[in-house]
C-alpha positions as CSV (number, residue, x, y, z in Angstrom):
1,X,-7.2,13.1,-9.1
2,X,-6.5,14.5,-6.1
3,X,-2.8,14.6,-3.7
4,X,-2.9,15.8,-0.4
5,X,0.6,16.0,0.2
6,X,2.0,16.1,4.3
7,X,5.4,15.9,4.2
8,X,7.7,16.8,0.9
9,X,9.7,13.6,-0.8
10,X,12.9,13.5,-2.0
11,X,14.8,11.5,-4.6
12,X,16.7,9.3,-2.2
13,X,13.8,8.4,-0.5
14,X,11.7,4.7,-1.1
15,X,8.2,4.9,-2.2
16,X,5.6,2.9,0.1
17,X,2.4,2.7,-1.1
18,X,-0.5,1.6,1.3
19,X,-4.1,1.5,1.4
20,X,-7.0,-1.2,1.6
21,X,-7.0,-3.9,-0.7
22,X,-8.1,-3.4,-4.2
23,X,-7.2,-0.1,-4.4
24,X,-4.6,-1.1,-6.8
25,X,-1.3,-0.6,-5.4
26,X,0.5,-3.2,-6.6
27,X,-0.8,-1.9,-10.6
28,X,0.0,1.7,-9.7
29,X,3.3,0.6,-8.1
30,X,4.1,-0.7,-11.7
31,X,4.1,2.3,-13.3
32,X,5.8,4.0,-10.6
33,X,8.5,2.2,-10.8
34,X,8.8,2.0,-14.7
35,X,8.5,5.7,-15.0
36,X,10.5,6.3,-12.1
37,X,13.2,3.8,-13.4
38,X,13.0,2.5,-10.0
39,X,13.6,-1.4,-8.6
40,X,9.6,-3.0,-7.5
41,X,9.2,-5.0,-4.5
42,X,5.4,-6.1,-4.0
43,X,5.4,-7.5,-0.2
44,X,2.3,-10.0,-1.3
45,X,4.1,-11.1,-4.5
46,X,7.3,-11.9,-2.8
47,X,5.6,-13.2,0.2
48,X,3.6,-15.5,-2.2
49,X,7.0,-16.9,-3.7
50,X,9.2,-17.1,-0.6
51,X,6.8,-18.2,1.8
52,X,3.5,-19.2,1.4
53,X,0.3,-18.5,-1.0
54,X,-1.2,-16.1,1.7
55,X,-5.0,-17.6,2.0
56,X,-2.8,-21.4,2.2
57,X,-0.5,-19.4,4.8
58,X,-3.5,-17.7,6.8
59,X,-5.5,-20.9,6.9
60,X,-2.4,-23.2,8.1
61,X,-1.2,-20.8,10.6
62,X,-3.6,-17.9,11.5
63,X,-3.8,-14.5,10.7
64,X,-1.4,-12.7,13.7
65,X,1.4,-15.0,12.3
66,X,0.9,-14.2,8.6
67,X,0.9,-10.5,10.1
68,X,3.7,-11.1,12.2
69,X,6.3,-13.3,9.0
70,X,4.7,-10.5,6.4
71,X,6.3,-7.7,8.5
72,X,9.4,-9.7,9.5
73,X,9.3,-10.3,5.4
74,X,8.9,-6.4,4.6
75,X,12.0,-5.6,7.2
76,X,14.2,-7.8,5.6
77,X,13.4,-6.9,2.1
78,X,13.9,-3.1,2.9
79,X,17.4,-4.0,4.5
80,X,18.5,-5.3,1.3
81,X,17.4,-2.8,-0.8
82,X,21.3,-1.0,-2.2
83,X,19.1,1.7,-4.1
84,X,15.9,3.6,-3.6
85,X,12.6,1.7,-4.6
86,X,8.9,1.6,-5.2
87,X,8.0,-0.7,-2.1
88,X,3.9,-1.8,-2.4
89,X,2.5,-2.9,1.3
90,X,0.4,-5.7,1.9
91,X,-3.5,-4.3,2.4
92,X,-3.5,-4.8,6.2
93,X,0.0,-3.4,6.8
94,X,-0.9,-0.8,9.0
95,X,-4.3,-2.4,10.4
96,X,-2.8,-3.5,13.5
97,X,-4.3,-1.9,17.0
98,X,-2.5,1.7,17.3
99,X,-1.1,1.1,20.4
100,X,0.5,-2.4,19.3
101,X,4.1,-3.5,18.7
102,X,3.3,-4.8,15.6
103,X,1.9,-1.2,14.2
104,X,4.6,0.6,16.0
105,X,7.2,-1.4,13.8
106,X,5.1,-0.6,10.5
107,X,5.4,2.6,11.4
108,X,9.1,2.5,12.0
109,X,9.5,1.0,8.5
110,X,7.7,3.1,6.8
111,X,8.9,5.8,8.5
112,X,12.7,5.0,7.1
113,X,10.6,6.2,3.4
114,X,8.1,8.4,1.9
115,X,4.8,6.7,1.9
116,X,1.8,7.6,-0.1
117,X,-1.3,6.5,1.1
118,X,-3.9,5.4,-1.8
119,X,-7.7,5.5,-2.0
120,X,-10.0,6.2,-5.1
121,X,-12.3,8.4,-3.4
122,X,-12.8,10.3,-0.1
123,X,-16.8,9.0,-0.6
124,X,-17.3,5.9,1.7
125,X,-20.0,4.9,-0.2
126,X,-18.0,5.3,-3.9
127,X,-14.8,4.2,-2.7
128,X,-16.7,1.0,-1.2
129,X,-18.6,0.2,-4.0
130,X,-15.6,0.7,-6.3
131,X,-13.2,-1.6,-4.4
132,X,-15.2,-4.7,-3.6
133,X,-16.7,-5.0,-7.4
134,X,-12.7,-5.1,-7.8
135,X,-12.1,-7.5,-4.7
136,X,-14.5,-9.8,-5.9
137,X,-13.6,-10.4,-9.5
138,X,-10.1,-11.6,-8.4
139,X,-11.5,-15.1,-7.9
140,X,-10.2,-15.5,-4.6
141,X,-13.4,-16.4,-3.2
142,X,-14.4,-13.4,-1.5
143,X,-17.5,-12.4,-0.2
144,X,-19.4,-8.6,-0.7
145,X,-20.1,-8.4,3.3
146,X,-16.9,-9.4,4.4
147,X,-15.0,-7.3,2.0
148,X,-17.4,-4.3,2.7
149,X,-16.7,-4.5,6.1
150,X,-13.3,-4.8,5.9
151,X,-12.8,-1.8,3.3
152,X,-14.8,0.1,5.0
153,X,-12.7,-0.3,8.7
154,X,-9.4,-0.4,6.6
155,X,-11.0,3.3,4.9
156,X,-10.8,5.4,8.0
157,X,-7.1,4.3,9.0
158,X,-5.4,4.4,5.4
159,X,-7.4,8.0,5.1
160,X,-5.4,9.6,7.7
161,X,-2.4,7.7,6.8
162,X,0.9,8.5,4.6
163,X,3.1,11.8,3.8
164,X,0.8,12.0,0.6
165,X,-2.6,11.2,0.3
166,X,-3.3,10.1,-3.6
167,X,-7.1,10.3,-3.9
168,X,-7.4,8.9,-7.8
169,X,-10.0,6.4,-9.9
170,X,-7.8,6.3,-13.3
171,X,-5.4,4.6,-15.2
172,X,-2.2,3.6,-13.2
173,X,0.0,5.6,-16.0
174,X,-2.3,8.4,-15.5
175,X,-2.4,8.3,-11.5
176,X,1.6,7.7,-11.8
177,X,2.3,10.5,-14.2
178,X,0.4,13.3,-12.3
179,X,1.9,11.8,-8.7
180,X,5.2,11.8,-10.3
181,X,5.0,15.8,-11.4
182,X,3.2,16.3,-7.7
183,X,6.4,14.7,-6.0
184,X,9.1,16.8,-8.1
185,X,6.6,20.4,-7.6
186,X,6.9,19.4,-3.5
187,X,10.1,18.1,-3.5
188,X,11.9,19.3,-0.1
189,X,14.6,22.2,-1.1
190,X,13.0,22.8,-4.6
């Protein structure tokens, strides 16, 4: 394992965790938040229950207006949040064009947090491989080239992204544990 960290967190501070899909945010947020003792919100989970089944969503209405309900979706969920949390992004939170509203208001919500930015390895070629053997056992239909290609753009923006960079292929508990004792060694003030 591996943290890069950018910017020091602090306890009163929400935890977003972004990165490609399959990298496995949504376990590692788990144990984040049990260990943390902190509330979970999963933006594909809840979107899945409030909304839509994303692929049923996607196919019905297109993909700029699942991005555009899944980040009207996050913003309200972080408004209503009364106490810090572990907040776990959809995979193409911040895929939008740089220069686009809709990635200058992922920014700004993330930006109201401490994200950490999640990736199993630096390697495109491991990290690749890793991910879509994980994509594709999910039964969701997917298919190897798609999901390379799409790793492999998502790779280079989620790489650069986040106030920590968590570069770990382990056990969520073991990835949580050791981010845990990295956050409270950088901790701003301490």
């Amino acid at each position: 394992m591996q943290f890069d960290m950018r910017r020091p967190w602090s306890e009163e501070q929400t935890i977003f965790l972004v990165g490609p899909g399959g990298v496995g945010k949504s376990t590692l947020g788990r144990e984040l938040a049990a260990q943390m003792n902190r509330p979970l919100i999963d933006l594909d989970h809840v979107f899945c229950r409030e909304i839509e089944v994303i692929g049923a969503f996607i196919d019905r209405h297109g993909y700029a207006a699942y991005r555009a309900e899944n980040l009207a979706l996050a913003a309200r969920l972080v408004a209503a949040m009364d106490a810090p949390g572990i907040f776990v992004t959809a995979s193409g939170f911040l895929a939008a064009a740089r220069s686009s509203e809709d990635y200058e208001a992922a920014r700004a919500l993330l930006s109201t947090g401490y994200t950490i930015a999640l990736l199993p390895s630096l390697d495109l070629a491991e990290a690749t491989a890793l991910v879509v053997a994980r994509q594709l056992t999910r039964g969701f239909g997917l298919v190897r080239e798609t999901e390379e290609q799409k790793f492999q753009a998502r790779f280079h923006i989620y790489k650069d992204e986040g106030d920590l960079l968590a570069i770990a292929n382990a056990p969520a508990a073991q990835i949580a544990e050791a981010l845990i004792e990295r956050l409270h060694a950088g901790q701003a003030g301490g």
